[in-house]
C-alpha positions in Angstrom: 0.0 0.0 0.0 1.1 3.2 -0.7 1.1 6.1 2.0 -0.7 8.7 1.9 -1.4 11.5 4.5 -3.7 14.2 4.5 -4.0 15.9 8.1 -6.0 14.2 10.8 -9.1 13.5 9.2 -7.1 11.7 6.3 -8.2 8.2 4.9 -8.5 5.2 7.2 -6.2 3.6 5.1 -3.7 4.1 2.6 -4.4 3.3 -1.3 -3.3 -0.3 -1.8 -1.5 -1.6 -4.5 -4.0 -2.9 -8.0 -4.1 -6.3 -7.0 -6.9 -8.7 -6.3 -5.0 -9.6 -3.2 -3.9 -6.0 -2.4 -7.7 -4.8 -3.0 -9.5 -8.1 -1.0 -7.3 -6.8 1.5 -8.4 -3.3 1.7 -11.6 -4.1 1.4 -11.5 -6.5 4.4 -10.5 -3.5 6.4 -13.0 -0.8 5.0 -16.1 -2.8 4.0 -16.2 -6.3 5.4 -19.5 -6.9 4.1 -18.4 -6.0 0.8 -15.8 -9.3 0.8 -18.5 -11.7 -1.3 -19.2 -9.1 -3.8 -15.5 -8.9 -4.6 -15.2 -12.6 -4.7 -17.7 -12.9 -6.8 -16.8 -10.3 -9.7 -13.5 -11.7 -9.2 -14.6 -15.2 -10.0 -16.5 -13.5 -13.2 -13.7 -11.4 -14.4 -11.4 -14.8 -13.8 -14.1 -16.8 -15.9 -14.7 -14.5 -18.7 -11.2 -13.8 -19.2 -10.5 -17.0 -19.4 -13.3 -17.8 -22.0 -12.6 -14.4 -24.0 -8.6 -15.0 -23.6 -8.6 -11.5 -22.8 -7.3 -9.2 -19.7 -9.7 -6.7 -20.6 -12.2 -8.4 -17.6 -9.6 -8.6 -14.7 -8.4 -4.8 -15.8 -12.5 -4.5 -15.2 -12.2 -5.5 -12.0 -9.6 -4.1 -10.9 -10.7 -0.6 -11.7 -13.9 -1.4 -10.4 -12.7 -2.1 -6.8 -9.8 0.3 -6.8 -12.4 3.0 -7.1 -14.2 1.5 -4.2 -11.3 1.7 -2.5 -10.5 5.1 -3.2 -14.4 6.1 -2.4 -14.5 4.5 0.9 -11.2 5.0 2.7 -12.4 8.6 3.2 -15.8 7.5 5.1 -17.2 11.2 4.1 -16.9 11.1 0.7 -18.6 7.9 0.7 -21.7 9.1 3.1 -21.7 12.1 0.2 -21.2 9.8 -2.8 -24.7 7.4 -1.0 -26.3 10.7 -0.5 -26.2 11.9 -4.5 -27.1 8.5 -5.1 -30.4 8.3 -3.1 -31.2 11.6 -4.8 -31.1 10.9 -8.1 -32.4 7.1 -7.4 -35.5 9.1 -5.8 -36.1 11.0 -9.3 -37.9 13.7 -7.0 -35.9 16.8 -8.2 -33.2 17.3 -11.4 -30.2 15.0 -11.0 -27.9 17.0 -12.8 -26.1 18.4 -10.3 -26.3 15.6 -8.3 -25.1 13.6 -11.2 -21.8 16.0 -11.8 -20.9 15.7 -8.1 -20.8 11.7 -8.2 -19.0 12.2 -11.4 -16.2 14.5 -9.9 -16.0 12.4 -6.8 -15.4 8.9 -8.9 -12.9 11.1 -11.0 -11.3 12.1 -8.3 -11.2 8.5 -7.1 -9.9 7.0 -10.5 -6.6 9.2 -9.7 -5.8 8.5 -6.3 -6.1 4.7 -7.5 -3.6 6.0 -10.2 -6.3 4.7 -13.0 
């Protein structure tokens, strides 16, 4: 994993590195409840690029859960990210502001993970 340190309300971990093993491991830590979702899109991704005889489904995964990663090692950003989402799942006003934020905040995300 690769420190990181931003003042005292920082992330509760550092980014790990992009590996399955790396990421299961991160995940463990942040989002316990998250471990048989990752297991199972890493069974998939495993699977389909083994049928397809392509990487492109593990690089899929990995960018998938390095994002989560990223998102939820800073437990505000995540409550923010859930938030947007409930509004725009709702429908009850226009998402497009709502839409922009979770777009800048999985940006923002992708580079921390270095994606």
């Amino acid at each position: 994993m690769s420190a990181q340190t931003d003042g005292p309300y920082g992330p509760l971990i550092p980014m790990p590195e992009l590996t399955p093993d790396a990421l299961r491991a991160a995940v463990a830590r942040i989002a316990p409840s998250r471990i048989p979702a990752l297991t199972q899109h890493l069974f998939e991704a495993t699977t389909n690029a083994q049928q397809t005889q392509s990487l492109a489904p593990l690089r899929a995964f990995v960018h998938s859960w390095a994002v989560f990663v990223a998102i939820e090692r800073h437990p505000e950003r995540a409550a923010r990210l859930r938030e947007l989402e409930r509004l725009v799942d709702a429908g009850e006003e226009d998402p497009a502001q709502a839409v922009a934020e979770i777009r800048m905040i999985r940006e923002t995300a992708e580079a921390e993970a270095g994606l």
